[in-house]
C-alpha positions in Angstrom: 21.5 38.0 103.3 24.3 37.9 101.1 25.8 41.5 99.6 28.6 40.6 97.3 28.6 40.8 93.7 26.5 38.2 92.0 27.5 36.7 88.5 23.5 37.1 87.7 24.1 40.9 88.2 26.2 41.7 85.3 23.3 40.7 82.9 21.2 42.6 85.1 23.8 46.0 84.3 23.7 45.1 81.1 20.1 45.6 80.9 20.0 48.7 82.8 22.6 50.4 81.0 20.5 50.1 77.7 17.6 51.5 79.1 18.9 54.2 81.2 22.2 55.4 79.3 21.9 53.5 75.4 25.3 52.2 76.6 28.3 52.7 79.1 29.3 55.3 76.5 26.2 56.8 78.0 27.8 57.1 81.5 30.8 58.0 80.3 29.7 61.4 78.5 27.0 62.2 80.9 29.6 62.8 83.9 32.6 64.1 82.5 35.8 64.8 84.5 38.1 68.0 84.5 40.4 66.7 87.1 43.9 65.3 85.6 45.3 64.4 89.1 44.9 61.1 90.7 45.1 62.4 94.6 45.8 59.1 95.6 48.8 58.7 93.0 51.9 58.7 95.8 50.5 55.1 97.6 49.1 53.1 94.3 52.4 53.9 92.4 50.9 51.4 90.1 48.2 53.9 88.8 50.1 53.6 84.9 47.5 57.1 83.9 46.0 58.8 86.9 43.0 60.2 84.6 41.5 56.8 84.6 40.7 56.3 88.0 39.8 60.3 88.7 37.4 59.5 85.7 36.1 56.3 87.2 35.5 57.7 90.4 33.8 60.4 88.9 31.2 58.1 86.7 30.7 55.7 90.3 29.9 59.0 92.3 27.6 60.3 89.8 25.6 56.8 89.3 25.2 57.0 93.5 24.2 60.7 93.1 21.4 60.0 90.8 20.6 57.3 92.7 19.9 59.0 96.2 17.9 61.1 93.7 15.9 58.8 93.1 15.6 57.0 96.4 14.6 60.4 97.8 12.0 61.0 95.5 10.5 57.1 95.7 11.5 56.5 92.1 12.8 53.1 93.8 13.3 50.8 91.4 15.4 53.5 89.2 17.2 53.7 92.5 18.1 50.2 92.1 19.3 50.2 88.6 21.6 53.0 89.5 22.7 51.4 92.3 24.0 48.3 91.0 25.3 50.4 87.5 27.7 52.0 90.4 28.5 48.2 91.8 29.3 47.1 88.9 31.6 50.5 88.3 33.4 50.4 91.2 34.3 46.4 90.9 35.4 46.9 87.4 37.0 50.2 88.7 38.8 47.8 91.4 39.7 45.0 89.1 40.9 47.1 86.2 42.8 48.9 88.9 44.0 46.5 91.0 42.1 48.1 93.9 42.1 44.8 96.2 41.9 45.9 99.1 39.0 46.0 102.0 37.9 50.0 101.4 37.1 49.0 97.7 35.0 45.6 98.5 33.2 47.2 101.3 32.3 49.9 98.8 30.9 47.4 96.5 28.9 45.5 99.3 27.1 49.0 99.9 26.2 49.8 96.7 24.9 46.1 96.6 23.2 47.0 99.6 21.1 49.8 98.5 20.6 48.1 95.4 18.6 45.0 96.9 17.0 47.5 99.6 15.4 49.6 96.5 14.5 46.8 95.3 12.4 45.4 98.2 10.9 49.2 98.5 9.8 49.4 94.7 8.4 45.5 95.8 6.3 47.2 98.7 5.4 49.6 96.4 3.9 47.1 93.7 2.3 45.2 97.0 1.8 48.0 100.1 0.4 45.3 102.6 3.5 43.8 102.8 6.3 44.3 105.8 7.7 47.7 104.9 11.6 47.1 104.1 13.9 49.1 106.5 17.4 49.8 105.8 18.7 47.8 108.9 17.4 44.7 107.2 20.4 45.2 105.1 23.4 46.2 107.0 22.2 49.9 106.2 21.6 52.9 108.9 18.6 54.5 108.9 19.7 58.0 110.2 22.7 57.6 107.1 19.6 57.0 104.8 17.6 59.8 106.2 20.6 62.1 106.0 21.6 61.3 102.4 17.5 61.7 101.1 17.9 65.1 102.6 21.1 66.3 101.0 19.7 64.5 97.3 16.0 66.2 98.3 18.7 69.4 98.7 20.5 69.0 95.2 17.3 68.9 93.3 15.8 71.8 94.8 19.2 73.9 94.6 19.0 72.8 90.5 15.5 73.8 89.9 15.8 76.9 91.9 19.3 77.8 89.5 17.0 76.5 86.0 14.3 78.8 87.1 16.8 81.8 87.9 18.2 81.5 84.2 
């Protein structure tokens, strides 16, 4: 199975960025970024504003944050959308960068990755009597999976426990 960015993806983000966020504006406002500091500044001397990336990396974290959430709570096929949104933001994060390196493709491939395995889960879902997918059938680690549903199962309950203190 193939994991690297697919031209047919980017009409696929395109779509999911409408229905999930009206937009990349959408993305852009919902996780905002305090930090001014690129920390990685003094070895990509070619960073021309170091707020871009910080707020990049912010955006990319957040999309893979909401989708754990969703993986964690079987909303798979959300799970996906996000999943590839944060693809397709770290690529263009990369390219727009000129992030070319290993660390930033192989970032990319995982986010693929969990993309397509979402997918084939919200797939079982629609049709149950089919061969469950497992995260090994796609480079993945089940005991990284199980440890990353519980720290997303872990963030939800830690925000409805603080919106039902207030």
């Amino acid at each position: 199975m193939q994991f690297e960015w697919k031209p047919d993806y980017d009409a696929l983000v395109d779509q999911f960025l409408k229905l999930h966020f009206a937009g990349a504006g959408g993305i852009t406002s919902l996780f905002p970024c305090m930090r001014n500091e690129y920390p990685w500044a003094s070895h990509r001397p070619d960073v021309i504003d170091s707020r871009i990336p910080a707020k990049n990396n912010t955006e990319y974290h957040g999309l893979e944050r909401h989708a754990w959430q969703y993986h964690a709570t079987a909303q798979y096929e959300f799970a996906y959308h996000h999943w590839l949104l944060a693809a397709c933001w770290r690529r263009e994060d990369a390219m727009a960068n000129n992030f070319q390196d290993e660390k930033h493709e192989k970032a990319v491939r995982y986010c693929v990755k969990q993309a397509l395995y979402n997918k084939a889960l919200h797939e079982w879902q629609q049709f149950p009597n089919a061969k469950t997918p497992v995260p090994e059938d796609f480079e993945l680690i089940s005991a990284d999976i199980e440890k990353k549903e519980y720290n997303a199962l872990s963030e939800i309950e830690n925000a409805l426990a603080k919106r039902n203190n207030t």
